[in-house]
N, C-alpha and C positions, 0 to 999 in steps of 0.2 A: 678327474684322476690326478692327484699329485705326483708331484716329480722322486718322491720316495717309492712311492708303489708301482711308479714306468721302471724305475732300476730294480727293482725286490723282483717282479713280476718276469723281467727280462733277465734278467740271472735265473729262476728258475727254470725260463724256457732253452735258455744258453744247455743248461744239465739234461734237458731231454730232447732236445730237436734230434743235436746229432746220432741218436736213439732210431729214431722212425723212416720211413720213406720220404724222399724227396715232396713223391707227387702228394701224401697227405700234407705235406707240412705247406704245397702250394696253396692248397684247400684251406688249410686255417687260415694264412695270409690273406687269401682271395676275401672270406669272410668276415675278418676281421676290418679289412679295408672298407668294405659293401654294407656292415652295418649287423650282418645277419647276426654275428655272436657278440656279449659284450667281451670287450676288450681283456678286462679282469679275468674275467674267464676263460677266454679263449687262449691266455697265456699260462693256463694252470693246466690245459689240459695235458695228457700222457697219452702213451702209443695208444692209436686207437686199436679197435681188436678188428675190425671189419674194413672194408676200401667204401667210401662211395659209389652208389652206381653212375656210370657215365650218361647223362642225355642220349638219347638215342636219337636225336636231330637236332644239328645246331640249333633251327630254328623254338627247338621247343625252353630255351634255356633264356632266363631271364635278361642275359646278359649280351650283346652281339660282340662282334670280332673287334670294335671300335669302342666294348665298354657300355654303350646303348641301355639302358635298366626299361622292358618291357614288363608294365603292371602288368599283365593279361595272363599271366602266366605263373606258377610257384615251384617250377623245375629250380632245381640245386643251380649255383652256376658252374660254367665249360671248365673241366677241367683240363687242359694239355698233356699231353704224355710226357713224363721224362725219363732219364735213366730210371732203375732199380737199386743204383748205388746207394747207400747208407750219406746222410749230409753230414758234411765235418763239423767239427766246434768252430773252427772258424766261419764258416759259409752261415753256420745258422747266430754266431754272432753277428754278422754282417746284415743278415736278413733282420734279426731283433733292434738292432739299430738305428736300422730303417724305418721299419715301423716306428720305434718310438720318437725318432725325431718329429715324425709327420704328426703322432698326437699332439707334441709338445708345441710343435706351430700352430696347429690346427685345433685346437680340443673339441670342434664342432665332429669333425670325426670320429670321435669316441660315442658322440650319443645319436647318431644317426635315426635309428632304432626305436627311440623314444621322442618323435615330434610330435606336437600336436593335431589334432584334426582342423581343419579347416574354420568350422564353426566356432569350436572352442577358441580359438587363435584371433578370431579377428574379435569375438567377442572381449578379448585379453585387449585386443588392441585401444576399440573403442573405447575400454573405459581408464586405460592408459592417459590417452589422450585429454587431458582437462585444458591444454594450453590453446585449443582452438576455439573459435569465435562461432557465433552460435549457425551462423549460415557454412562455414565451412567444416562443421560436425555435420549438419544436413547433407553436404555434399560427399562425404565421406561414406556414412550412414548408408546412400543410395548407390555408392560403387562396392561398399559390402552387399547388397541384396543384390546385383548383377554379379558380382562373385559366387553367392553360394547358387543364383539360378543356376550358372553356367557348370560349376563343378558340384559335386554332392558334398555337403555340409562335414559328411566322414570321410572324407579323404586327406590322407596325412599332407601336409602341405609340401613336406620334402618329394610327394611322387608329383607332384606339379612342375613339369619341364617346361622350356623356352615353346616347344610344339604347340604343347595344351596352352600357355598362356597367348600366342598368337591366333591359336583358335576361337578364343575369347573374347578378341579383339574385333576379328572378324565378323564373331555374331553379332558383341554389340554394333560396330557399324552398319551391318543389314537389319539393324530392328529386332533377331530375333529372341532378344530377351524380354523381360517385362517389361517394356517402357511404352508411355504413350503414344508414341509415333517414332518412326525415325531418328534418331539423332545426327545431329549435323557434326561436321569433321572436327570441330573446336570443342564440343559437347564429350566426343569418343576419347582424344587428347586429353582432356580434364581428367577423366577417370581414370585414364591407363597413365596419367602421373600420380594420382591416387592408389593405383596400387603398387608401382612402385615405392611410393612410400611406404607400402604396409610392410610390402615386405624385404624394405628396407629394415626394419626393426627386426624382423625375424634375423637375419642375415646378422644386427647387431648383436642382438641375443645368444647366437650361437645354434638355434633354432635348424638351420639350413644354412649349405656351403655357399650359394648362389643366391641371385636374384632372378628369376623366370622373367620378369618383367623389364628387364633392367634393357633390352636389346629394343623394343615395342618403341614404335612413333607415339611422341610425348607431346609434338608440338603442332601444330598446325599451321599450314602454308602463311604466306604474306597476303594480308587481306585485301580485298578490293577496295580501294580508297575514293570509292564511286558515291561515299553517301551522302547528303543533300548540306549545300552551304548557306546557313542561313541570314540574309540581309541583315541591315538594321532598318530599312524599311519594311521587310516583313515583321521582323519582333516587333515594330510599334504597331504593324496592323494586330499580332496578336493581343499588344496590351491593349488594345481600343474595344477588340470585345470578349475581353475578361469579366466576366461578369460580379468578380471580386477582386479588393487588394489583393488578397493572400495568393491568390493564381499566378496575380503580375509578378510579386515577389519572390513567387517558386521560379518563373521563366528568366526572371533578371537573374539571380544566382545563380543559375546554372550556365544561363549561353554568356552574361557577364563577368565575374566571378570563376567560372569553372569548377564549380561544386558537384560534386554527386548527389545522386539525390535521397540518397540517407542522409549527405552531412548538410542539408539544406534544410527537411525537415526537420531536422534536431539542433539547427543554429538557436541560441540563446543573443537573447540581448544581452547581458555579459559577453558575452567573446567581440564584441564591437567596440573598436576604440574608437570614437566620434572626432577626437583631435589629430589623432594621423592618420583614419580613414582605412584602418586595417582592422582583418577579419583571424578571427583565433581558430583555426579547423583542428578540430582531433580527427582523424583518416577511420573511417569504418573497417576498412579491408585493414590496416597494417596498426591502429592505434596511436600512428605518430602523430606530433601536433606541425605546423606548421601555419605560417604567415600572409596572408592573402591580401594582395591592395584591394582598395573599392575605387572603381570608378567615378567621375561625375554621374552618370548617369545611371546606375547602380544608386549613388548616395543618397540623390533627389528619393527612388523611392523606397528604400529603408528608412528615412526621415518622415519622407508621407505616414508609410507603417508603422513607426515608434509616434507618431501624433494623435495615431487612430486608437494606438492600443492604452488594455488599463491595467494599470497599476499592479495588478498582480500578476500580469503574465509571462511568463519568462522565456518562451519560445518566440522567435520573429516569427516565425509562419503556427498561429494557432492550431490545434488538430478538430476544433469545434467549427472551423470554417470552412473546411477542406476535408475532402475525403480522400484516404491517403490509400484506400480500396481500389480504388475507381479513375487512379490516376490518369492512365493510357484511353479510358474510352472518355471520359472530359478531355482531354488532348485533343480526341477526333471533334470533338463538339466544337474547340475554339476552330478548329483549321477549315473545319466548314464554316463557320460563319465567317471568318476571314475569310476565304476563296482562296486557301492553301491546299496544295494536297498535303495528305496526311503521312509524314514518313515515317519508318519505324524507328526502334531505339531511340525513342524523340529528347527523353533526357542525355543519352550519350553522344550523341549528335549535335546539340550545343554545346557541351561540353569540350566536346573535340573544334569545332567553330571558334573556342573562347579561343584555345591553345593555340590554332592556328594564324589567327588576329595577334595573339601576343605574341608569336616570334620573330613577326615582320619588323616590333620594334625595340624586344629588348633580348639578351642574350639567353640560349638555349638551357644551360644549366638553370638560370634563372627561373626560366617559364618551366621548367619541371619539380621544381619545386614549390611554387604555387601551385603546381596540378597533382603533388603530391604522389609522383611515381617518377622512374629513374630514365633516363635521356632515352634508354635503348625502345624501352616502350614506348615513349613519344614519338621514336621515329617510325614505330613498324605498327601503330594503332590508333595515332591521334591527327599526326601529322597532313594536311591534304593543299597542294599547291590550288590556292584559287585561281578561279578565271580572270581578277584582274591583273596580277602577275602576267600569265600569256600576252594580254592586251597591249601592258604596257611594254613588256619586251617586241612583241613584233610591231608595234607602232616605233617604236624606236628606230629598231635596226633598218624597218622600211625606210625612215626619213634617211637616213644614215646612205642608204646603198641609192635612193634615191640622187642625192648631192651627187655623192662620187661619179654617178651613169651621168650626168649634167656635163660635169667638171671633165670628165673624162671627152665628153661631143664635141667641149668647145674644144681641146685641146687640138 
């Protein structure tokens, strides 16, 4: 509604408010605010010939005494009693004012009435969407079908309250939506930022006033930083029974290096500079590139690797040598035959090893950007104080308090 047809409309209603009864004229306001009439029209209407009938129990009224909107129900809403007096031009200028200022800020309030359904909407959304990467359309994809389990596909998205969407929340973290098992707290998190996002766009749109999801725990606790530190006498027992280069070369990039393990298998011999011993990553999750050192002992067997391979291959880790399927149950194959137990998240868990190793010797900003994520995550996901740290601080302090008890007996 443009700002010519809020004056035209509200002059006309200016000529007939002070016409009618107070208590109808509440009733059109009430309505017009709540969505039930459009706006246009509801400013064109004349004296009505007939009253509303009143609810005959508060409760049965869409509406409660705090405003509340109960779907369950399709009573008119409350209307209050007022005088019988006739409204002045004045009073119903001041009321048409009103109102229109609030479309003028708000123009989401003018189309209440006409939201989308549920289905229709997120379908809108997903194909909205072209700027995400092919795993977090997956991810998305799967918080849409826990969305329409939990609500019906026809339901306007504007009757979806802060209530119903903590309900949501609930079920998926008791499992009881379609999923394969349980979901874990970080799992539940994911999605209920996922749908904040959705209907984040609604709310841009104009779509609906609110976000129902926007109040919803997004994030997930601080993790246990209990998971397993890996030697560098264990990594040489796994390279010993590797039963291929290409294996070694997957474990050196990642607990060396600090790769992911998309940006490992998809390292190219182009991205290697040979002469200053740096590595070219493009970021699966963000697309950025950034700069990686090599190590000596990372070098040695990238060098082995680039001697082995022919001529026309352009990947360091081949996919003709490695099954990039099968990666976690060959994991368990090498850590048996090492005499390792088998931990999980075995690729992020070197990973986080590498970060660890590198802060001890060079500056924080730094090691986060070879690791290709932003300091705050390194501190609350990557980060894990090793046990020789402890060692070396209480052997210290011991020698330390030791002298002083000495020094102090001869005294």
């Amino acid at each position: 509604m443009s700002m010519e047809q809020i004056l035209k409309a509200r002059q006309d209603r200016i000529d007939s408010l002070h016409r009618i009864q107070i208590e109808r004229t509440a009733l059109l306001v009430i309505d017009m605010q709540r969505g039930f009439l459009e706006p246009g029209a509801a400013l064109a209407q004349t004296s009505p010939t007939s009253q509303p009938e009143r609810p005959k129990h508060p409760r049965s009224a869409p509406f409660s005494s705090v405003g509340a909107y109960n779907p369950n129900t399709t009573a008119q809403p409350v209307i209050y009693q007022f005088s019988q007096k006739k409204l002045s031009k004045r009073q119903a200028k001041v009321m048409c004012d009103r109102f229109a200022a609030e479309l003028q800020i708000n123009p989401a309030r003018a189309g209440l009435g006409r939201t989308p359904r549920l289905g229709e909407y997120l379908d809108r959304y997903l194909a909205s969407r072209t700027d995400l990467r092919p795993g977090t359309s997956e991810l998305h994809q799967l918080t849409v079908r826990y969305l329409l389990a939990h609500f019906s596909p026809d339901i306007r998205i504007d009757r979806i309250n802060r209530a119903a969407a903590t309900d949501w929340r609930s079920a998926l973290a008791r499992g009881e939506l379609p999923t394969n098992r349980q979901p874990a707290e970080a799992t539940v998190c994911q999605h209920v930022r996922n749908a904040k996002v959705m209907f984040n766009h609604a709310v841009r749109d104009d779509f609906i006033l609110f976000n129902p999801f926007d109040r919803l725990k997004g994030n997930a606790g601080q993790p246990d930083k209990n998971w397993k530190y890996v030697t560098r006498e264990e990594l040489n027992q796994l390279f010993t029974v590797c039963s291929s280069l290409a294996r070694r070369v997957l474990l050196a990039l990642c607990r060396l290096a600090g790769l992911r393990q998309g940006e490992a298998l998809s390292l190219a011999w182009s991205a290697i500079d040979w002469e200053t011993r740096r590595l070219e990553i493009i970021a699966e999750k963000t697309n950025r590139r950034r700069i990686v050192p090599v190590r000596p002992a990372l070098y040695s067997i990238l060098l082995e690797a680039f001697s082995t391979a022919s001529e026309h291959e352009k990947l360091v880790i081949s996919h003709r040598s490695i099954s990039c399927s099968n990666l976690w149950r060959d994991f368990g194959v090498l850590c048996r035959r090492a005499g390792l137990e088998r931990w999980p998240d075995w690729c992020q868990v070197l990973r986080r090893n590498c970060e660890t190793d590198w802060v001890q010797r060079y500056p924080q900003y730094v090691v986060s950007y070879w690791m290709g994520h932003d300091i705050k995550v390194s501190a609350q996901y990557y980060l894990q104080i090793p046990e020789q740290l402890y060692q070396e601080a209480t052997a210290s302090d011991l020698s330390q308090d030791v002298r002083k008890y000495h020094k102090d007996c001869r005294q």
